[in-house]
N, C-alpha and C positions, 0 to 999 in steps of 0.2 A: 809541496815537495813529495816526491816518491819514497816510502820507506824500502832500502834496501833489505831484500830478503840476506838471511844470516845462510839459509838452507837453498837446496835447487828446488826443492819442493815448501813453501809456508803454509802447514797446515795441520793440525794438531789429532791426532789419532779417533778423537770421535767424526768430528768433521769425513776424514778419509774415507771411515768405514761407513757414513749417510750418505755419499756421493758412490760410493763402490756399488752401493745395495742399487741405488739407482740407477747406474747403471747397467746392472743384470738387469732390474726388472723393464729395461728401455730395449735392451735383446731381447729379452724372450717375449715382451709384447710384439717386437718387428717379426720374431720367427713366428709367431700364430699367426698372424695376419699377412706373412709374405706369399702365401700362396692367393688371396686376393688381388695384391699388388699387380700394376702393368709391369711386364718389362725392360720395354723398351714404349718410344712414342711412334707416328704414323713414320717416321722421318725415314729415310732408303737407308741403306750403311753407306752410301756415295756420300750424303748428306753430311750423315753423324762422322765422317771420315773427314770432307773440307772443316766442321766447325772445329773438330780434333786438332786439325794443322792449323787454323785462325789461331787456337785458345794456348796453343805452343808456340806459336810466333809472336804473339803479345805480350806472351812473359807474366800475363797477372795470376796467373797459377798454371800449374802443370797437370793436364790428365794423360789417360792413356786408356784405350780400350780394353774390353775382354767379349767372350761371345760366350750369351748366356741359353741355355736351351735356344742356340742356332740364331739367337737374335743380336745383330751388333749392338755393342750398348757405350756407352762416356764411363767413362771411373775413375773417378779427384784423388791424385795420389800425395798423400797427408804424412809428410817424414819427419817435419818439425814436432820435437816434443814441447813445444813452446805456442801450438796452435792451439785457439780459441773458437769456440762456440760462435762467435759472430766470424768469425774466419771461413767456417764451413758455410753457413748462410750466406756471404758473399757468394759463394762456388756458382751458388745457384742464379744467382743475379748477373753474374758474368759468362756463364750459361745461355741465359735468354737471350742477352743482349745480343751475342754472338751471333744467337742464332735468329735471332729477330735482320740481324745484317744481313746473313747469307739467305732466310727469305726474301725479303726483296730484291739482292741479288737473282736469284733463281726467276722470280716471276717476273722481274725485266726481262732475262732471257726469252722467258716462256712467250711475253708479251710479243718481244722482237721476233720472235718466230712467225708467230701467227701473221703481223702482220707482211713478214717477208712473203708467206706462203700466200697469202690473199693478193697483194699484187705479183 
């Protein structure tokens, strides 16, 4: 059985401030190293634009784009204060898949072209 929380938040003042430290120090590792970082991936903004519309028509999470130094990019918009750490991790998962669809998508196209254009 679930124990109900008494508070919105269960969790006792030291706890907060060893999760709090960590996650500054989970920022400021991402800010040193974001200038390594890619991007965006090889995909057009055509691309990242259909898997955009896919991944809002599905309903299993909502993104929305931004354009970062000129490159289209996906961006998971997270409004529930009730979201988890395995919630995010999905993102990614239903990400790929998506876009693992509109691949094959795309390369049938490409496939049917070629062979319209040969005969």
């Amino acid at each position: 059985m679930t124990k109900k929380r008494e508070n919105s938040i269960d969790i006792n003042k030291e706890e907060f401030h060893k999760i709090g430290y960590q996650l500054i120090d989970t920022i400021s590792n991402f800010f040193d190293e974001i200038s390594e970082k890619p991007v965006t991936t090889s995909k057009s903004p055509k691309e990242l634009q259909k898997i955009l519309y896919e991944l809002q028509k599905g309903g299993e999470m909502f993104l929305s784009n931004i354009v970062i130094l000129t490159k289209y990019c996906l961006r998971v918009c997270i409004v529930n204060f009730r979201t988890e750490k395995k919630d995010i991790e999905a993102c990614a998962e239903i990400i790929a898949k998506e876009g693992r669809k509109i691949h094959l998508i795309l390369l049938d196209k490409q496939h049917s072209k070629k062979i319209k254009s040969y005969y």
